[in-house]
C-alpha positions as CSV (number, residue, x, y, z in Angstrom):
1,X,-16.6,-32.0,-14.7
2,X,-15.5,-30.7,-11.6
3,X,-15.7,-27.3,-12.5
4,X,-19.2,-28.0,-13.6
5,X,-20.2,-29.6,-10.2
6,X,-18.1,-26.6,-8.2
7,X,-20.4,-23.8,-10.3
8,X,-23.1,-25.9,-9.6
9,X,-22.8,-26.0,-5.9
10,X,-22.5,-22.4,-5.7
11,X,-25.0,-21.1,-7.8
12,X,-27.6,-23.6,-5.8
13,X,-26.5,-21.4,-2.7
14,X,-26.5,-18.0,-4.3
15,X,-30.3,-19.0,-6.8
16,X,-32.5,-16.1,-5.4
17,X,-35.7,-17.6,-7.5
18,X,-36.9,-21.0,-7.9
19,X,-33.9,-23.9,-8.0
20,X,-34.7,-25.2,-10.6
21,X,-32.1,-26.3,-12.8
22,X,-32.5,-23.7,-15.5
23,X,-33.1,-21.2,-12.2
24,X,-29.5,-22.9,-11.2
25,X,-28.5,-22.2,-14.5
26,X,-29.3,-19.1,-15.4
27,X,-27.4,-18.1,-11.6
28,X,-24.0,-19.5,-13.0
29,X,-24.5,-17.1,-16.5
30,X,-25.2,-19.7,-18.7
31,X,-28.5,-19.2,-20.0
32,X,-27.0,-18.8,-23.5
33,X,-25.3,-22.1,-23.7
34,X,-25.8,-25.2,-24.6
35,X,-27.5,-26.9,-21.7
36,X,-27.5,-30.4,-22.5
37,X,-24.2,-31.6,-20.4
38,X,-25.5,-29.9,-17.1
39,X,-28.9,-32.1,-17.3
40,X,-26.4,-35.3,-18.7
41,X,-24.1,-34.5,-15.6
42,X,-27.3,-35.9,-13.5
43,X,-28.9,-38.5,-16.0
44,X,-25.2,-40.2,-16.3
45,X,-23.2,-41.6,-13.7
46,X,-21.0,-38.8,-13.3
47,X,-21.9,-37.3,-10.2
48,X,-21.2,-39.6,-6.7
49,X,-23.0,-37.2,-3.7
50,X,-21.4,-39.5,-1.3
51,X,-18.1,-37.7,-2.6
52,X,-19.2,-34.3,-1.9
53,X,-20.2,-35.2,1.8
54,X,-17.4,-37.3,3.3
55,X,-15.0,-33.8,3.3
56,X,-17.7,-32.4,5.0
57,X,-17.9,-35.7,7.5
58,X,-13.7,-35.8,7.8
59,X,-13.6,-31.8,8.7
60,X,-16.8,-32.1,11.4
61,X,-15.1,-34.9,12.9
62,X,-11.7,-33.3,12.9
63,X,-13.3,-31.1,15.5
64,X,-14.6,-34.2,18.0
65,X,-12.6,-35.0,21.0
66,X,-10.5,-38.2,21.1
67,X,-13.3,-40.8,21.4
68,X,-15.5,-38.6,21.2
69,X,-19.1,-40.1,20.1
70,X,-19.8,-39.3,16.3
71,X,-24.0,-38.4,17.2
72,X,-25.9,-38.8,13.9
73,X,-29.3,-38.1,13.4
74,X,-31.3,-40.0,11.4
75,X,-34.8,-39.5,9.4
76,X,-37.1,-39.3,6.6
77,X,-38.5,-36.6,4.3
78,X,-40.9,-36.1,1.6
79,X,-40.3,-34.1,-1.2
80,X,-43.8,-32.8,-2.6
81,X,-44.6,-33.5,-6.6
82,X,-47.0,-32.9,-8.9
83,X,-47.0,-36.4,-10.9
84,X,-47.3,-39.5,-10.4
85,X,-44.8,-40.7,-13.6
86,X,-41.9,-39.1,-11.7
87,X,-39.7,-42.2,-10.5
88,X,-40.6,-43.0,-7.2
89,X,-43.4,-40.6,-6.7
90,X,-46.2,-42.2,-4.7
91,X,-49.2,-40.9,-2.6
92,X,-48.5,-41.0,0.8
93,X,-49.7,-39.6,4.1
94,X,-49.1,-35.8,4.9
95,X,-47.0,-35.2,7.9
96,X,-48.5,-31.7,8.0
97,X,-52.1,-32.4,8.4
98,X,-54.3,-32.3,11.1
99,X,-54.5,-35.3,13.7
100,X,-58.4,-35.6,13.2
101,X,-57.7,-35.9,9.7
102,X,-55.5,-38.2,7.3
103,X,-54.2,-36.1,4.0
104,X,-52.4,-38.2,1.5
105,X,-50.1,-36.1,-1.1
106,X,-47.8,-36.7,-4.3
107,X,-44.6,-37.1,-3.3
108,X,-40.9,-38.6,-3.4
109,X,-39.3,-40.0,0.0
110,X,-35.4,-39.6,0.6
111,X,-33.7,-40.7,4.3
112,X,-31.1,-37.8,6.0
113,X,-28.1,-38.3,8.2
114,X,-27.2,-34.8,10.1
115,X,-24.3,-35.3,12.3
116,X,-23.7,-32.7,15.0
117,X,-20.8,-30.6,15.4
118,X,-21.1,-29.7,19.8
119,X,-20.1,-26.5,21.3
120,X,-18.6,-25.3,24.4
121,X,-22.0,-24.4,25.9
122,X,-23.7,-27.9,25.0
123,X,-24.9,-26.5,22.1
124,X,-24.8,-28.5,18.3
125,X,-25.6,-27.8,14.9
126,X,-26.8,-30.4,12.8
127,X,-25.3,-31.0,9.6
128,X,-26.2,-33.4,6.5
129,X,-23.7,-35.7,5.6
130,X,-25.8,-38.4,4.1
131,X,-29.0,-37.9,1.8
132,X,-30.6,-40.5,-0.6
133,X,-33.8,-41.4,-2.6
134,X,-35.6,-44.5,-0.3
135,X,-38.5,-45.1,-3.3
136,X,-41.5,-47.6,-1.6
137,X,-42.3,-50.4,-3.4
138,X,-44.4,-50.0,-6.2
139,X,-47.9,-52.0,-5.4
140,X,-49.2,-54.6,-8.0
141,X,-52.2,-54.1,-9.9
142,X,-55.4,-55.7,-8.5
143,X,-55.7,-59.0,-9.4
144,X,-52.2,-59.6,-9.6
145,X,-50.8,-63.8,-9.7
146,X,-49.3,-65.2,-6.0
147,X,-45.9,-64.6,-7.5
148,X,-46.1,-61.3,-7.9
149,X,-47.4,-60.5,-4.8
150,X,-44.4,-62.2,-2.8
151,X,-42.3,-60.3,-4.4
152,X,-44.0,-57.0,-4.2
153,X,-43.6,-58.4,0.0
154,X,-39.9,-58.9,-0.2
155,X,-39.9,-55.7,-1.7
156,X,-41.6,-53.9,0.7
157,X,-39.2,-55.1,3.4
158,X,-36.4,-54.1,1.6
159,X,-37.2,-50.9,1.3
160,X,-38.6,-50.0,4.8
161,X,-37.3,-47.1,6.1
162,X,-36.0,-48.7,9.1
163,X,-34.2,-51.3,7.1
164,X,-32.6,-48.4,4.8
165,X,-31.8,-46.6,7.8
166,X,-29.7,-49.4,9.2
167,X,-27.8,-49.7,5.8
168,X,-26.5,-46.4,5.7
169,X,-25.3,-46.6,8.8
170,X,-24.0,-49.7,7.7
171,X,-21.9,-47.8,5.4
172,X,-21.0,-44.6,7.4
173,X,-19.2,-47.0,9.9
174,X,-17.6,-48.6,7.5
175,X,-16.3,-45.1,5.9
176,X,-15.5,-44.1,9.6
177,X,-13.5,-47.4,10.1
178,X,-11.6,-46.8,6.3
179,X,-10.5,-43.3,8.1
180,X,-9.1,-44.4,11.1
181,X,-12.0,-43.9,13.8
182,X,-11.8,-47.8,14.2
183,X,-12.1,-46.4,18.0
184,X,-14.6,-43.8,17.6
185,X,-18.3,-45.0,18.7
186,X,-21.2,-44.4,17.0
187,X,-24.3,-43.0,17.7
188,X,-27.5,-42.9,16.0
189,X,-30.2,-40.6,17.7
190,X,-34.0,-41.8,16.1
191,X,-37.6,-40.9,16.6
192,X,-40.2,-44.2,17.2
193,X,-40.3,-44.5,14.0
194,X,-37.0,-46.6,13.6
195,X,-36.9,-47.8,17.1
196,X,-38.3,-51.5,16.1
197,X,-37.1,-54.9,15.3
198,X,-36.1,-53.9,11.5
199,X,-33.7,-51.3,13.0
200,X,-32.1,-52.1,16.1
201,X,-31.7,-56.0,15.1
202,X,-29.4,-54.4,11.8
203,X,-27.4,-52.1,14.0
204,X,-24.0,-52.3,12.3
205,X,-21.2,-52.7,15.1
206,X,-19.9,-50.1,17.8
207,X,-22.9,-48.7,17.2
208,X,-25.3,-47.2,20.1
209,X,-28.9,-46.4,19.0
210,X,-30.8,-43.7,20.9
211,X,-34.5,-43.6,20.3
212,X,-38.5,-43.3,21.7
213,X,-40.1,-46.2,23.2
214,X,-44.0,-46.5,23.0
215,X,-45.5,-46.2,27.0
216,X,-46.7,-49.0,27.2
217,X,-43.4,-51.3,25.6
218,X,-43.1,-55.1,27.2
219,X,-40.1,-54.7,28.9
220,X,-38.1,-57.9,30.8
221,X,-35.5,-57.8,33.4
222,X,-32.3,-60.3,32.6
223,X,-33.1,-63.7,33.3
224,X,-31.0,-65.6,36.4
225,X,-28.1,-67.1,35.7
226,X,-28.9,-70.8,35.5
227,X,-25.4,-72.1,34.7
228,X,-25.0,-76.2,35.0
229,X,-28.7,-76.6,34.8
230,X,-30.2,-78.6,32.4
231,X,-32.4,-77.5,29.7
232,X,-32.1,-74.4,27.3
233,X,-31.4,-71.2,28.7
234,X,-33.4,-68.4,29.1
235,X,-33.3,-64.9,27.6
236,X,-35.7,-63.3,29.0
237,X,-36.5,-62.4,33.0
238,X,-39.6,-61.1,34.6
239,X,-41.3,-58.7,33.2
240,X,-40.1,-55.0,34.0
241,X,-42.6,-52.1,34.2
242,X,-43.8,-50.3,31.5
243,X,-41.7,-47.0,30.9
244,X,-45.8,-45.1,32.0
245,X,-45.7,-47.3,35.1
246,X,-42.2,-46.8,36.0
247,X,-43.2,-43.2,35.5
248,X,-45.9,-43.1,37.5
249,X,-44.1,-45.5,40.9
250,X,-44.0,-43.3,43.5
251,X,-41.0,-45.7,44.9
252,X,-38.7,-44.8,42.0
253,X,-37.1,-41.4,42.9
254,X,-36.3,-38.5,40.4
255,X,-33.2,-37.6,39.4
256,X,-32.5,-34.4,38.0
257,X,-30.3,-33.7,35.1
258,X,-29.4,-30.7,32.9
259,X,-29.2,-30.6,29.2
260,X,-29.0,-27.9,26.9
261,X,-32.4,-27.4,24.8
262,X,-34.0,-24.4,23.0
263,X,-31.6,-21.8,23.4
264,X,-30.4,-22.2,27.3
265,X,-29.8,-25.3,29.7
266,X,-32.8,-27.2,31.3
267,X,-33.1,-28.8,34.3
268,X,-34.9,-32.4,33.8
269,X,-36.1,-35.0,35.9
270,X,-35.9,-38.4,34.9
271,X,-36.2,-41.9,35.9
272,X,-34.1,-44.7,34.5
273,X,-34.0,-48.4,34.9
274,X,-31.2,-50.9,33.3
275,X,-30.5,-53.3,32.2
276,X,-33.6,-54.2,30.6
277,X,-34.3,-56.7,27.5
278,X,-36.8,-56.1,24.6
279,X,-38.2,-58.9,22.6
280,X,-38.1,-56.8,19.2
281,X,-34.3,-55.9,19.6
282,X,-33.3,-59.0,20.4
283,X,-30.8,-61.0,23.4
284,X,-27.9,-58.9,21.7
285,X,-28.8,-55.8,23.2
286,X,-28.9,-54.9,26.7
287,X,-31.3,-51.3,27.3
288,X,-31.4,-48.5,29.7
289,X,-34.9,-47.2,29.6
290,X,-35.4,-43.5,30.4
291,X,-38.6,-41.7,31.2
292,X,-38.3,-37.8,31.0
293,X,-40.9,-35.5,33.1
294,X,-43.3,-33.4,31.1
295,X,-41.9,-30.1,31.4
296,X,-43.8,-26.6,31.9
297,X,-44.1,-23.4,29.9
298,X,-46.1,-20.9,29.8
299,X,-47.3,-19.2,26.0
300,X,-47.2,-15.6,28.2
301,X,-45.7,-14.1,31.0
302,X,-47.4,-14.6,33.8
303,X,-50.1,-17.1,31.8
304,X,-51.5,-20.7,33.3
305,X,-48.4,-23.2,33.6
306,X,-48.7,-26.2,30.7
307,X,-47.5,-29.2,30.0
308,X,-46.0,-31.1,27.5
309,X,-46.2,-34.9,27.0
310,X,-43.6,-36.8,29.0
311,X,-40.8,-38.5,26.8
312,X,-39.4,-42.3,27.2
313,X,-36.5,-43.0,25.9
314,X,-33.8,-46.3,25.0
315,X,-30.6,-47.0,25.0
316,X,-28.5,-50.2,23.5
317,X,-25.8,-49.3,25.4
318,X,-26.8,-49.8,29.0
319,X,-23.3,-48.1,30.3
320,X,-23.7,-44.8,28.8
321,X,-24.3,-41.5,30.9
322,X,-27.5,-40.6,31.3
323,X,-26.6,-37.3,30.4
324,X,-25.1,-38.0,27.2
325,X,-27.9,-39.9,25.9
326,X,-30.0,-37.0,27.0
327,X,-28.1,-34.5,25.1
328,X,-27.7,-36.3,22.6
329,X,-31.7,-37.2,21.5
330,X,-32.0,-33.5,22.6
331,X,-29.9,-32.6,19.9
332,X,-31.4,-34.9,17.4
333,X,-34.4,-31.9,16.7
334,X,-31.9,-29.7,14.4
335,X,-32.5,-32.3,11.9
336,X,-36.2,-31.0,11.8
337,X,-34.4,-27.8,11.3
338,X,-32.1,-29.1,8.5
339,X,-35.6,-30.2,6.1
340,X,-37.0,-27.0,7.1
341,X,-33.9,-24.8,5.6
342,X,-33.4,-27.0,3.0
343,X,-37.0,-27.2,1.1
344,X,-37.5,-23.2,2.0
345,X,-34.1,-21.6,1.6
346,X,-32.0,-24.3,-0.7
347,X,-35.0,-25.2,-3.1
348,X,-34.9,-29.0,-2.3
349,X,-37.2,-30.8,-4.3
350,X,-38.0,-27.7,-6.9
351,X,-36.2,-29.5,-9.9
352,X,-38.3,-30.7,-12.8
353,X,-36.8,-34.1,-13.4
354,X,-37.9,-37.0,-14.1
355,X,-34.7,-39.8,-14.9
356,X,-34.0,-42.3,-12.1
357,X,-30.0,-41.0,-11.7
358,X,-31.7,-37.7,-11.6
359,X,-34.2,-38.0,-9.4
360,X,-31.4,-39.1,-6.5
361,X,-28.6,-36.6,-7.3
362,X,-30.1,-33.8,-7.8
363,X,-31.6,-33.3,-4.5
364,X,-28.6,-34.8,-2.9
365,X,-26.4,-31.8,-4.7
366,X,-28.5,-29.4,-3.4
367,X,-28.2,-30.9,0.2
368,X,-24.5,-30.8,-0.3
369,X,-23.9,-27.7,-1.0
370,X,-26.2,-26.8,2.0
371,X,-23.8,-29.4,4.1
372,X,-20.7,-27.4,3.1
373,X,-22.2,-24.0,4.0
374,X,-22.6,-24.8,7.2
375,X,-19.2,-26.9,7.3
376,X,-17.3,-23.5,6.0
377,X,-19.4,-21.0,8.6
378,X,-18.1,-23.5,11.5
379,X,-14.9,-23.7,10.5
380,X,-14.5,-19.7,9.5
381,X,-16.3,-18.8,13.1
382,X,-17.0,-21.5,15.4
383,X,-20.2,-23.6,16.3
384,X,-21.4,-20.3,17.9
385,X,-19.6,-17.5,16.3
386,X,-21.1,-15.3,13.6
387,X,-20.1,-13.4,10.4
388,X,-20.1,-9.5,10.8
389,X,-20.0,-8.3,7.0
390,X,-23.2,-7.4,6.8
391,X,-24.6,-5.5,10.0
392,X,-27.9,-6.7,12.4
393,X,-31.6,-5.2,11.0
394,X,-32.5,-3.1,13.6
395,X,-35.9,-5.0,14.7
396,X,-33.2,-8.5,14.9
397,X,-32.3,-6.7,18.4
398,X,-32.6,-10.4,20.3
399,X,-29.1,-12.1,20.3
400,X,-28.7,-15.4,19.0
401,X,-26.6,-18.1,19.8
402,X,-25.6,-19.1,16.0
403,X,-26.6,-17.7,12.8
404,X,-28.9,-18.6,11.1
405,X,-28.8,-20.6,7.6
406,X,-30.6,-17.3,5.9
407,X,-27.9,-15.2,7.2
408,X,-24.8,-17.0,6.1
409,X,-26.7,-17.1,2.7
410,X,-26.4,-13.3,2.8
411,X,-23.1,-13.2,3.9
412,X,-22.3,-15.1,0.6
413,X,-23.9,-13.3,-1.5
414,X,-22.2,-10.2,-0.1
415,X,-18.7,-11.9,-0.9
416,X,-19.6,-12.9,-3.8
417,X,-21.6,-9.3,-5.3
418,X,-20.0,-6.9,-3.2
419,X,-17.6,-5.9,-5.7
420,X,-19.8,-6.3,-8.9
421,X,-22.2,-4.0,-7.2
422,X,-19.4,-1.6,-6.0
423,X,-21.2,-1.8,-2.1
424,X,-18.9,-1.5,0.7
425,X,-21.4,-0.7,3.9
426,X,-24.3,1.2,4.3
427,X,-23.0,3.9,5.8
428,X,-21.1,5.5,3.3
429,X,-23.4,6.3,0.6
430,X,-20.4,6.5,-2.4
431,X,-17.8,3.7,-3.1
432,X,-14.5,4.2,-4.5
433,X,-14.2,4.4,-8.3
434,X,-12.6,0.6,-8.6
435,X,-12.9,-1.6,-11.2
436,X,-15.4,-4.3,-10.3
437,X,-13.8,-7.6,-9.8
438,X,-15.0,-10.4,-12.2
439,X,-17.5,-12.7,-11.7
440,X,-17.9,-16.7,-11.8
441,X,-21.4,-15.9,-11.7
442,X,-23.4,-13.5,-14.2
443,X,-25.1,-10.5,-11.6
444,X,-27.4,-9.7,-14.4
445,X,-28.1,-12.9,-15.2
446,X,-29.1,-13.8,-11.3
447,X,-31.0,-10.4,-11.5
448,X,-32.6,-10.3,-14.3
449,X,-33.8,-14.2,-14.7
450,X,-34.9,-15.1,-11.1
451,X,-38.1,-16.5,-11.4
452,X,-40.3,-16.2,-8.3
């Protein structure tokens, strides 16, 4: 079996046509086989993802600084399908269309947790160490009894994205507390979709939550201590400005902070104000709101100065630098990055299955093998450094800070084919008459079977 799952990992990674799993298949040379066990390995409870990511969690943390913040990134993607009998398939809205106009698609929901692996220069690469199927509740039938309906309601809140959300991390503290970082703090960097009362109220402990805050959010100052009084106690203070008025008070200075973003540090201006209470996360948590400036850019050199939006921003943990929570939500976009390279380049959500087990592991195989990829390249080089086997194209002439998930899938490939194919480097058009080296994986059978 773990032979099995090892070829399978690989050949998900080295797959140059569709990945599916007879595309899988046919990449680890075993198109002539009996198939049955590789589709049983998924259908059965013989596969455990959550296995195949905590080596990659236990090396990336290896690399943290003593009490250093574990910053995980979490969110939701939709895996596109054709129909509707498919376990947990359900229309839903398109992310991708327009904002004058609602598009619902076919498709199967599954919540991510990338964590980031820092460099030197402030830069971090996300990487997945936590993906699983988070199915909506199926909706009753019209006409359904009052029974049914309640629990198609207790159902729905179950399976909320924020409420998911704050189970798994739920269970990635408890796996970081089982490992010995009792002492290491948590943080989970979210867009406004999870900052609400189903998230933040379900924050497991030793946990910081970093995430976007509407403009105009009811905030409250802390209420005055009214010790030996009489009478219940009060949680809540006067009202604090919204995070666009406390943008917009001329009496509340800038300060400026740098961060690293998109390639190179930025220089940001901010305004903060703490501590703060919010009615939807409770008495439990004390907040530090921050309101980031719209910065400028220009889409030329030399073109008209724009804006984007400005950005505000909470924090449960009122003491924390400003410029760590800044990084660290700054950081949280490689995640975007992660669903990108995954559906495009890994083949996410290209499998033909329909079984429940299925359904969730296959994906989440796929996702691990991406996980360890990126695990291996940081370990081999370094957050920033960069395999040299193969050399540059000659239009790539713009340096980049890290390579890019494309690129390290060549670089495999090359170790793994170099030898079959009897290629050594472009510039010396003859090789040495060697006997290839043996293959796990069938060249002509990744050649000659790739299915566009």
């Amino acid at each position: 079996m773990h032979e099995r799952i090892r070829r399978r990992l690989l050949s998900q990674l080295l797959c140059l046509g569709r990945h599916t799993l007879t595309g899988v298949l046919g990449t680890s040379g075993r198109l002539f086989c009996d198939w049955s066990a590789d589709y049983r390995m998924y259908s059965s409870e013989r596969v455990e993802p959550e296995k195949l990511f905590a080596p990659v969690r236990q090396s990336l943390t290896g690399r943290l600084a003593v009490r250093q913040p574990l910053v995980a990134a979490l969110d939701d993607t939709h895996l596109r399908k054709s129909g509707r009998k498919t376990h947990g398939v359900k229309y839903t809205r398109d992310p991708l269309g327009p904002a004058f106009h609602i598009n619902f698609i076919k498709a199967q929901r599954f919540l991510q947790i990338s964590m980031a692996s820092p460099a030197e220069n402030g830069m971090a690469r996300m990487v997945s160490i936590d993906f699983v199927h988070a199915p909506a509740a199926q909706k009753p039938r019209p006409g359904a009894d009052e029974q049914t309906l309640a629990q198609f309601r207790q159902a729905k809140r179950e399976t909320a994205l924020p409420k998911v959300g704050a189970e798994r991390l739920s269970k990635l503290r408890s796996d970081m507390d089982q490992e010995g970082q009792v002492e290491r703090p948590l943080w989970s960097v979210v867009d406004g979709g999870y900052t609400n009362r189903t998230f933040i109220k379900n924050l497991p402990e030793r946990t910081t939550a970093v995430g976007r805050i509407r403009a105009d959010a009811k905030l409250y100052h802390l209420p005055e201590s009214t010790e030996g009084k009489p009478g219940r106690h009060r949680v809540y203070g006067e009202r604090a400005p919204t995070p666009e008025e406390l943008r917009q008070n001329p009496s509340v200075p800038w300060q400026h902070v740098e961060a690293f973003a998109a390639g190179k540090t930025h220089h940001f201006k901010i305004k903060t104000l703490t501590p703060l209470r919010w009615r939807s996360a409770g008495k439990e948590h004390q907040l530090r709101l921050i309101v980031i400036a719209p910065l400028g850019y220009r889409l030329t050199k030399g073109g008209k100065m724009l804006y984007r939006k400005p950005a505000y921003l909470i924090c449960t943990d009122p003491n924390a630098s400003i410029e760590e929570i800044l990084q660290a939500y700054l950081w949280r976009w490689d995640i975007e990055v992660n669903f990108r390279d995954e559906k495009t380049l890994l083949g996410v959500g290209q499998a033909q299955v329909r079984h429940e087990q299925s359904v969730e592991k296959v994906p989440a195989l796929a996702v691990a093998a991406y996980a360890m990829l990126l695990t291996s390249a940081i370990n081999a080089y370094g957050p920033t450094g960069k395999p040299d086997s193969l050399p540059t194209p000659k239009w790539r002439n713009k340096e980049t800070l890290r390579p890019s998930t494309q690129s390290l899938l060549q670089h495999l490939r090359h170790e793994v084919w170099a030898e079959a194919l009897r290629f050594y480097s472009f510039a010396s058009p003859s090789a040495p008459d060697t006997k290839p080296q043996k293959l796990e994986t069938t060249l002509e059978s990744v050649l000659f079977y790739a299915v566009a």
